[in-house]
N, C-alpha and C positions, 0 to 999 in steps of 0.2 A: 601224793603228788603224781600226777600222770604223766606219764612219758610219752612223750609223743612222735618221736622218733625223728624223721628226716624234715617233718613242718609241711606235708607235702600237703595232705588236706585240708589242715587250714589253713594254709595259704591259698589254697582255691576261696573256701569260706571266705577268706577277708576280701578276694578280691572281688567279687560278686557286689556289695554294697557301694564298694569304691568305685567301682568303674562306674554303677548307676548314678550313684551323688555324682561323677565327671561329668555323665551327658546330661545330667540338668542341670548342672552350673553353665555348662556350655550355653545350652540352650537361653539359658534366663540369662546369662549374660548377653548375646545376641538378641533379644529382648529387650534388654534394658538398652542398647544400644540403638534399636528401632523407636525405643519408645523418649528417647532423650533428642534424637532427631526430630520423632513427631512434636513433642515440646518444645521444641526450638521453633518447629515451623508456626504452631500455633500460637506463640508468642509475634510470631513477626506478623501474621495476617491480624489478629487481636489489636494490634498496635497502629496497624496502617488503619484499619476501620476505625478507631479511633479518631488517629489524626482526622480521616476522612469526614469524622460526625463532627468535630472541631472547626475544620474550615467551612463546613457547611454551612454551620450556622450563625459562624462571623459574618458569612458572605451574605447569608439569603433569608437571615432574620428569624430562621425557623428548623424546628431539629430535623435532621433528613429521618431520621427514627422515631418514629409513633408511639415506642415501646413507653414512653414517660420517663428515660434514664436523662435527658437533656433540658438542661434550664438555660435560661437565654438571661442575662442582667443588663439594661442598656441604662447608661449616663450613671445618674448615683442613684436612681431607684429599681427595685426588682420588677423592671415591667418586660413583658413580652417574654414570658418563662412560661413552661409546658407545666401542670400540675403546680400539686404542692414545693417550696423548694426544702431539700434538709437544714436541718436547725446549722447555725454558724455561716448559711452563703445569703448574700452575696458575700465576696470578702473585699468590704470597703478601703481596707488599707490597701490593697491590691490597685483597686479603683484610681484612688487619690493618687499614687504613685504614678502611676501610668499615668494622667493626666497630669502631669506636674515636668514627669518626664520624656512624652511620648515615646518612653521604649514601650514592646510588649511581655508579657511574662506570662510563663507557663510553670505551673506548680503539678505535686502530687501532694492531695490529703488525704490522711487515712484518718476516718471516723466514723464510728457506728458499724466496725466489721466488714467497712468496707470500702476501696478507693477511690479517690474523686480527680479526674482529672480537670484542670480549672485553666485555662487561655483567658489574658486579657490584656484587650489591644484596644487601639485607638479606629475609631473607625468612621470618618469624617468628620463633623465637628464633637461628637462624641464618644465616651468609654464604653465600650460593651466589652462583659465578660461572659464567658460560656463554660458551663459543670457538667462534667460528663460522669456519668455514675456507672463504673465498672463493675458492679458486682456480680450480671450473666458472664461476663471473662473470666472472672474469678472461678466463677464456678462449673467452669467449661474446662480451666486449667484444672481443678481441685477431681475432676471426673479423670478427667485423661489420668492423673497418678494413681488416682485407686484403681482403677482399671488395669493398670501397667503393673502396679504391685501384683492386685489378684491372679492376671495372667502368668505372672514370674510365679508365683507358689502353686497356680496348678499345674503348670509347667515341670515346676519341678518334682512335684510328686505325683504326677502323672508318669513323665520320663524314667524318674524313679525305681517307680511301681514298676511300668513296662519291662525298663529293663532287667529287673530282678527278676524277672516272670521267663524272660525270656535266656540270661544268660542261667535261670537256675536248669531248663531245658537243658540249655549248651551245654552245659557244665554235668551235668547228672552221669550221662556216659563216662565221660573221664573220670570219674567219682567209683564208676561201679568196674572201669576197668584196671583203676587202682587196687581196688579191692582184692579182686581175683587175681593178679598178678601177689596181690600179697600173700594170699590164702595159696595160691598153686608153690609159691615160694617155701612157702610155714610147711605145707603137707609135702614137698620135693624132700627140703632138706632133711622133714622128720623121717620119711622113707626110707632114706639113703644113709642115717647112722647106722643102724644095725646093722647092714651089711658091712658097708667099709668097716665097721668095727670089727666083725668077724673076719674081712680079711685081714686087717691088721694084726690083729689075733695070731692068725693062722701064718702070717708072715714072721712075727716074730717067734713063734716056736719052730720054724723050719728054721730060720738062724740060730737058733740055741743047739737044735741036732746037730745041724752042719757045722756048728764051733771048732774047729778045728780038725776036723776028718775031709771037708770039702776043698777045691782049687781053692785059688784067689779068683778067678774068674767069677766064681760061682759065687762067693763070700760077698763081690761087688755087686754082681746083681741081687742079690738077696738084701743089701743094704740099702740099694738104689730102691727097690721095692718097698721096704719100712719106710725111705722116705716120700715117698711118691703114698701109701697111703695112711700116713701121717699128716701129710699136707692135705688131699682129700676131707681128712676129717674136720682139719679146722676151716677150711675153706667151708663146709657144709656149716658146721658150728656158728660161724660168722655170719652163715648167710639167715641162718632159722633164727640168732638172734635180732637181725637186720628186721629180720619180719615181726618181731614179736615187739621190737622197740616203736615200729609203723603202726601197731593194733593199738591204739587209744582204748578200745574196752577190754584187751585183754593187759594193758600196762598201768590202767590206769589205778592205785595204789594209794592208801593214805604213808602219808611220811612217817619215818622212823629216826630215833636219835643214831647217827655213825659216829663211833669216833676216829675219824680220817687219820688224828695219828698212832691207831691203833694197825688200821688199813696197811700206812707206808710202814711200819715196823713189819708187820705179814709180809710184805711183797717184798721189802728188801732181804729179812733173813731165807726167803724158798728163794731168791737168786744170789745169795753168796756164795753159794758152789759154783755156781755155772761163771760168775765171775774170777771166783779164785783160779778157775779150770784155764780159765783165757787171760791170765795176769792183769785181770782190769781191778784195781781200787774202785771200791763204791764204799760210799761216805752217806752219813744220814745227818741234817741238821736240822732233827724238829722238834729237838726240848722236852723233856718227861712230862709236861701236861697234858693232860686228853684236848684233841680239838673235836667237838663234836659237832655234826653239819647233820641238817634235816637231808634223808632223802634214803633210799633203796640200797643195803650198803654190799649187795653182791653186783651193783654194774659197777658202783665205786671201787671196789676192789677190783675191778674189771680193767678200769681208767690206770689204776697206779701199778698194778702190773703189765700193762699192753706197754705206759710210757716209759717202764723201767726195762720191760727185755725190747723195745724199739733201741733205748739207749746201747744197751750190752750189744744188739747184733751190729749197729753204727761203729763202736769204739775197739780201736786195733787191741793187739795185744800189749799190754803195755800202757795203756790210756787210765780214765778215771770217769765215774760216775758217778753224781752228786746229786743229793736230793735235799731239797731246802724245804720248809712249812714254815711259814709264817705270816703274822696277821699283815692284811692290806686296808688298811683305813680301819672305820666304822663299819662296821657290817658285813665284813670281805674277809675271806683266808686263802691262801696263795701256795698250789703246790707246784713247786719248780722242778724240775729234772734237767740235767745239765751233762753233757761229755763232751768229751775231746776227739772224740770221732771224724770223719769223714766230713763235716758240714753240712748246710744248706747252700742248695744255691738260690738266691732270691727271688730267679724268675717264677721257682718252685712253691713259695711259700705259700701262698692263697690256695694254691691247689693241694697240700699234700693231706689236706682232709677231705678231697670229694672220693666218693666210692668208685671203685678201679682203679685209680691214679698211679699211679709207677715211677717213680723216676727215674733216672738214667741207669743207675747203680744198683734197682732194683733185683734182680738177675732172675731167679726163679722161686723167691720167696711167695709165697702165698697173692691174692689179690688184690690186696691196695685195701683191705676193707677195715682195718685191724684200727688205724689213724681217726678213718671217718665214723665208725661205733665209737669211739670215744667222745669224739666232739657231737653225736645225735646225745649220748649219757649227761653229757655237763651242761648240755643244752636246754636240755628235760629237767635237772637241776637247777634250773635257775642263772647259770654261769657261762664262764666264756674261755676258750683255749687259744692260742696265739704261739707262734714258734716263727723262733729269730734263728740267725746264726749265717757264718759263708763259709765257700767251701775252704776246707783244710784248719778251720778255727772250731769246731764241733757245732753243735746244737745245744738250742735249748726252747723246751716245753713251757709253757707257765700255765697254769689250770688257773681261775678267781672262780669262789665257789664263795655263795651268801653265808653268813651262818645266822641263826637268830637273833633277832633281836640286838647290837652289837658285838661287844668289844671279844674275838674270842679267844682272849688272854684271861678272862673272868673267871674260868671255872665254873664247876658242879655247883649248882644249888645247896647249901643249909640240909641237914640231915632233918627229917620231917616235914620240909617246904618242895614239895617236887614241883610247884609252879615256880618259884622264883629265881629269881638272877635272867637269864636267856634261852632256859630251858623249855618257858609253856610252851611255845610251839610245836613242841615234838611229842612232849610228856605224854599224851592221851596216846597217839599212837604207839610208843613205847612200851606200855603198857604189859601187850601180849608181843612182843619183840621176837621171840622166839618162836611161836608159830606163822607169823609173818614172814621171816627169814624164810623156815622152812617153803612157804609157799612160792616166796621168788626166788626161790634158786634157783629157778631156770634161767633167770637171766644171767 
């Protein structure tokens, strides 16, 4: 499963296609729009030249148009008509009506594939009726759509094309100066552990001499100094993981079976000290079954100890922290973490996963990065992070992490079936599990 870190690339990626389908939709709609106007106009001049050929030839006996579309009918015989006429005119009922009635009528017949427009009136002591044969209209309207069509599809893949061509351009720089800022990132922070290790090192053995032969002055700065480059180091940590979760080819991983509540049982017993230390209750409710979750299980264990000592540094002395696992629908499992601490305030909540972020209460804890690597982890996973809570009510975290296949209250597969129950999707990677691990420890 590749991790991809903050989305930042490919979201370039997606947007490159999108914006090009916008400006040809644009376009071809502004197209269709010209071409729906032209079709209206050409409907309306179509029709008056009609009428036009119509009265013409009530009036003067004879078609104004040489083309052979117009037939003349006068009294009850087909005389004084241009050519052959089509099978079915004159239309004698028409004829007889009109003379019986002197109104005049005007029809549309559709036969033979194509329109006939037909007038018939009275025109001194007899009937004439006049057949107008639309079928160049027709196919002057029938040009113009296919026309309109073609132009909308090369339009749009013309636009398309163009723009792809042109924002992959735009976009290439910001591509390559992603890159380097991530690579200067990867190679800064790798740089910078071994020394700050060594001076932490070195700080903590001058505390250990000075135990008790040194001032208090001196005992404070020496402790001020452990934490100054203590903080140093996870700040570095945070940031060369920051870079390593952004490298698609170097994160990118087949999945492995975890079992998440193997995970919270690790993270909660290496913070029972720390909690016992600060009178905080921390509670675990997630059942002696394994939950097992496709994905990389050193950021995982990453995720439930960041949102477990997040929780213990929030929660006074005195408070409680509670960790829930449990299934969320079909396909879904749910790790909660929950305290009594200091709250949220809600104008904070969107933000307390972007990178840097601080809140009020922050003071001089590390850089805001600890929140936002969790939420790039779950993200990469398949899943989604979310934190409620106000101030002086606590917090709460909720992780939704897929697992395979369903329900995952199911349990392990059948002893000799390593495909079956919910497992195949992991099983193959699982396999060599152990040198996998090894290899992502670094994350």
């Amino acid at each position: 499963m590749p991790l991809t870190g903050d989305g930042t690339r490919p979201a370039v990626r997606r947007a490159r296609p999108r914006t090009g389908l916008a400006v040809g939709l644009l376009v071809v709609a502004l197209l269709i729009l010209v071409g729906g106007l032209g079709y209206a106009a050409l409907l309306h001049v179509q029709q008056a030249r009609i009428n036009h050929e119509l009265d013409w030839a009530m009036v003067h006996g004879r078609p104004a148009d040489p083309s052979g579309c117009t037939w003349i009918f006068g009294g009850a015989s087909d005389t004084g008509h241009a050519g052959s006429p089509p099978a079915g005119f004159p239309r004698h009922a028409a004829i007889h009506a009109v003379a019986r009635t002197g109104r005049a009528q005007v029809d549309r017949v559709t036969r033979n594939g194509t329109v006939y427009h037909v007038r018939t009136q009275q025109r001194g002591d007899e009937v004439v009726q006049v057949v107008f044969d639309a079928r160049f209209q027709l196919a002057e309207r029938r040009h113009l759509l296919w026309g309109v069509s073609a132009a909308a599809v090369a339009v749009l893949v013309a636009a398309t094309a163009t723009d792809l061509r042109l924002r992959r351009r735009a976009v290439r720089p910001l591509t390559e100066a992603l890159d380097r800022q991530r690579r200067f990132v990867a190679d800064a922070s790798h740089e910078l552990r071994a020394p700050i290790t060594r001076v932490h090192t070195a700080a903590q053995l001058l505390a250990q001499r000075s135990a008790g032969t040194g001032t208090g002055a001196a005992q404070q700065d020496l402790d001020r100094l452990l934490r100054t480059t203590r903080l140093l180091g996870e700040i570095v940590d945070e940031l060369l993981l920051s870079a390593r979760l952004a490298d698609p080819a170097a994160t990118a991983r087949p999945a492995a079976t975890v079992d998440l509540a193997a995970l919270v049982s690790e993270a909660v017993e290496a913070d029972a000290p720390r909690a016992a230390a600060h009178d905080v209750t921390l509670t675990v409710a997630a059942g002696d079954a394994p939950v097992p979750v496709c994905g990389v299980g050193s950021a995982l264990r990453r995720v439930v100890a960041e949102l477990l000592a997040n929780a213990l540094h929030h929660t006074p002395t005195g408070g409680r922290v509670e960790v829930r696992l449990r299934p969320a629908g079909t396909g879904h499992v749910e790790l909660v973490v929950s305290d009594s601490g200091r709250g949220l305030d809600p104008r904070h909540t969107d933000r307390i996963f972007d990178r840097f972020h601080r809140g009020p209460d922050a003071g001089d804890r590390r850089l805001g990065l600890g929140l936002a690597l969790v939420r790039e982890v779950v993200t990469a996973h398949g899943g989604t992070i979310s934190a409620a809570g106000r101030p002086g009510t606590g917090a709460t975290f909720t992780v939704r992490l897929p697992v395979p296949g369903g329900d995952p209250a199911g349990g392990p597969p059948a002893a000799g079936d390593p495909a079956g129950g919910w497992w195949p999707f992991c099983w193959r990677g699982n396999r060599d599990r152990a040198a996998r691990e090894r290899e992502m420890s670094r994350f």
